[in-house]
N, C-alpha and C positions, 0 to 999 in steps of 0.2 A: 359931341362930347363922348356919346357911347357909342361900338359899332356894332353891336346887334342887342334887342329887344327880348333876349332870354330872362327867363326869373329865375330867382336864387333858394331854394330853401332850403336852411341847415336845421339840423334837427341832431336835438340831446338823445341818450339811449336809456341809461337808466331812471325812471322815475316819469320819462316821457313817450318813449317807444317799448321799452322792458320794463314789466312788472321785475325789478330786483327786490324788492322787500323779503320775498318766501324766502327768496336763495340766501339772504345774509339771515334770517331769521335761520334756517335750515345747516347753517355751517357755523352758526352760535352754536345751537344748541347741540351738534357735535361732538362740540368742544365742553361741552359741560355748562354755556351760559344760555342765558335770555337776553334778548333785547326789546321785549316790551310788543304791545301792539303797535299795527302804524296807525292810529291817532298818534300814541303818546311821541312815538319815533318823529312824526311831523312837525311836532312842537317843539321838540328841544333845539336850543341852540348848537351850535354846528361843533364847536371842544368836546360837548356831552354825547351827542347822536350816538357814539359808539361805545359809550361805555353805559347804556341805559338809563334807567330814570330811578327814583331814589330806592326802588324794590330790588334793583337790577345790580347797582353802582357798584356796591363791596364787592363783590366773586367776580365781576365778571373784572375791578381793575387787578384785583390779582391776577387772574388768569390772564389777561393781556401786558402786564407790567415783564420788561426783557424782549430784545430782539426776534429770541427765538419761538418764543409764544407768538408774535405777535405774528411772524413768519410764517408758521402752521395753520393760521388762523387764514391767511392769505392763499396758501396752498391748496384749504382746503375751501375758501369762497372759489376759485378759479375754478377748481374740478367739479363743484356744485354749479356754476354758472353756466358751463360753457355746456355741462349734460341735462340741465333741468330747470335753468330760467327760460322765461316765455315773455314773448310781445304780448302787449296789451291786446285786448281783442279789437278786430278792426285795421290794427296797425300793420301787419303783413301786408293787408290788401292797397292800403295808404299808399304803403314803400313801391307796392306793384305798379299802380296809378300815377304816381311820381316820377317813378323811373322810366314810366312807356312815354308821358309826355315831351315831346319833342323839341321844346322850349324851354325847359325846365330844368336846372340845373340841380340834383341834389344831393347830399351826403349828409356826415354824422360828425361831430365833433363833440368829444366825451372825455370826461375825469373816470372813467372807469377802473376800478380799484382794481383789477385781477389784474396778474400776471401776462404780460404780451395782449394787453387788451384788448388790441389790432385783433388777433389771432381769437378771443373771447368772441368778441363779436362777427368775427366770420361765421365760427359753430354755431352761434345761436340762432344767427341769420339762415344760414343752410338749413338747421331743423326746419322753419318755416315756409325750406322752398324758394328761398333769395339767395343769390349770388353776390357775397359785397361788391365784387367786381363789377358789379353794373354798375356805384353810384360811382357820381364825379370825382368823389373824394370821402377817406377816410381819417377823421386826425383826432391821436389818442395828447389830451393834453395835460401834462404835471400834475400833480391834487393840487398844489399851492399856487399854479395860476390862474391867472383869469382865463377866457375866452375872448377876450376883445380884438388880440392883435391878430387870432387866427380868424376871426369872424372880419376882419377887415381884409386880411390876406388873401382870403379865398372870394371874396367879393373883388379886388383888384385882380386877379390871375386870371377870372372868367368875364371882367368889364363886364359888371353887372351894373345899372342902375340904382343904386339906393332904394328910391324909391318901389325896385322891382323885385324886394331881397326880403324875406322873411327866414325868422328866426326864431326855433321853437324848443323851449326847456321847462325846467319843474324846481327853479330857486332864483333867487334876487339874484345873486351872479349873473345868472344866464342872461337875464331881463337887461341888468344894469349892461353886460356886455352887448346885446343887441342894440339898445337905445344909442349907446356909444358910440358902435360901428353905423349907423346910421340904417337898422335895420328895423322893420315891423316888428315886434314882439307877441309871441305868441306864450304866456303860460299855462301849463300844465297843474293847476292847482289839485290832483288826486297824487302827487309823484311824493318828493321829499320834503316838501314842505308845504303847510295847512295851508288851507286858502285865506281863512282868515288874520291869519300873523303875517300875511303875504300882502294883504290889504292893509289890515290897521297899524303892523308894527312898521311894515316897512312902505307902504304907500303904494303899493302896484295896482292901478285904477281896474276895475273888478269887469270893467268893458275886455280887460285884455286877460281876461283868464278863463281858466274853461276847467270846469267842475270832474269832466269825465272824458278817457278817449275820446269814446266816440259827440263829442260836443267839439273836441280838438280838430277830430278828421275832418269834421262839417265844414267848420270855420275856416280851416285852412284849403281845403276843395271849392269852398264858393269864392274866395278872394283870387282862386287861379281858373275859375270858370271850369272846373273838375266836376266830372260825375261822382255823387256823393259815394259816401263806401257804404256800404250793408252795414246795421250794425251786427 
């Protein structure tokens, strides 16, 4: 049914490979807003996440209400992003580990907000020392879609096993699109959403979440017979 025995890992960027929180907290308040700590950024539901929490809610919908606010706002996440967001600690050396393995097929598949996304995650990747160009694939997908049909499509293109496919993010989406695609799921309960609203609000059994990177990197190195990462 399959003709060779490679494994699959797709893996989300921000929330799961990239600390993005500083950078959007950092091109808020640029702009004259807040967005709150990430506790609170974790708990709101997904309409509110950007327009903060009841301390935040007034100034910052003014400030984002109109095109061109909200444009400027974008402008200046991309040029904060791509010069001064950071991989989570650990996760550099993951990508390196991933990429040298022989078998293993990896890439990134992201809603990332910035401008030319593709282009976002190169720089950030290069700060670190990674060439995207090594992984199997890169794909920047819509804010408004899923990841389902790309997490199916990239498992058909490399006749990967199912069973030999993991898939790793930091919100019910990601989860709900793995389980979909017929993938392992892996979440990142430190990223964009609480662990706990992850569990009770929305049922993601707590066996498949991982509190911290590096609890992430473990998890996923021992299921592929990887040497763990430093933390």
């Amino acid at each position: 049914m399959f003709g060779n025995r490679d494994r699959l890992v797709i893996l989300d960027a921000d929330g799961t490979l990239v600390d993005a929180f500083p950078a959007i907290e950092a091109a808020f308040a640029l702009h004259g807003m807040a967005i709150g700590d990430l506790e609170r950024f974790q708990k709101r539901r997904k309409l509110l996440k950007y327009l903060g929490g009841l301390r935040e809610f007034p100034r910052n919908l003014r400030r984002q209400i109109g095109k061109q606010n909200r444009a400027r706002l974008i402008d200046t996440l991309t040029e904060v992003y791509r010069g001064e967001a950071r991989l989570y600690p650990g996760m550099a050396e993951l990508l390196r580990r991933l990429v040298a393995a022989p078998d293993v097929r990896v890439g990134i598949v992201t809603r990332n907000v910035t401008h030319e996304p593709a282009e976002s995650l190169r720089l950030l990747l290069a700060r670190h020392g990674i060439d995207a160009a090594a992984l199997d694939f890169l794909d920047c997908v819509p804010l408004r879609e899923t990841k389902l049909q790309p997490f199916r499509s990239i498992r058909a293109l490399f006749g990967i096993n199912p069973a030999r496919a993991h898939a790793c993010g930091d919100e019910y989406r990601d989860y709900l699109a793995a389980v979909g695609a017929g993938l392992h799921p892996y979440v990142a309960a430190y990223g964009f959403e609480d662990h706990d609203r992850l569990r009770d609000d929305y049922g993601v059994p707590a066996e498949l979440m991982a509190r911290t990177p590096a609890e992430l990197a473990g998890r996923l190195c021992h299921a592929l017979d990887l040497e763990a990462v430093s933390p």
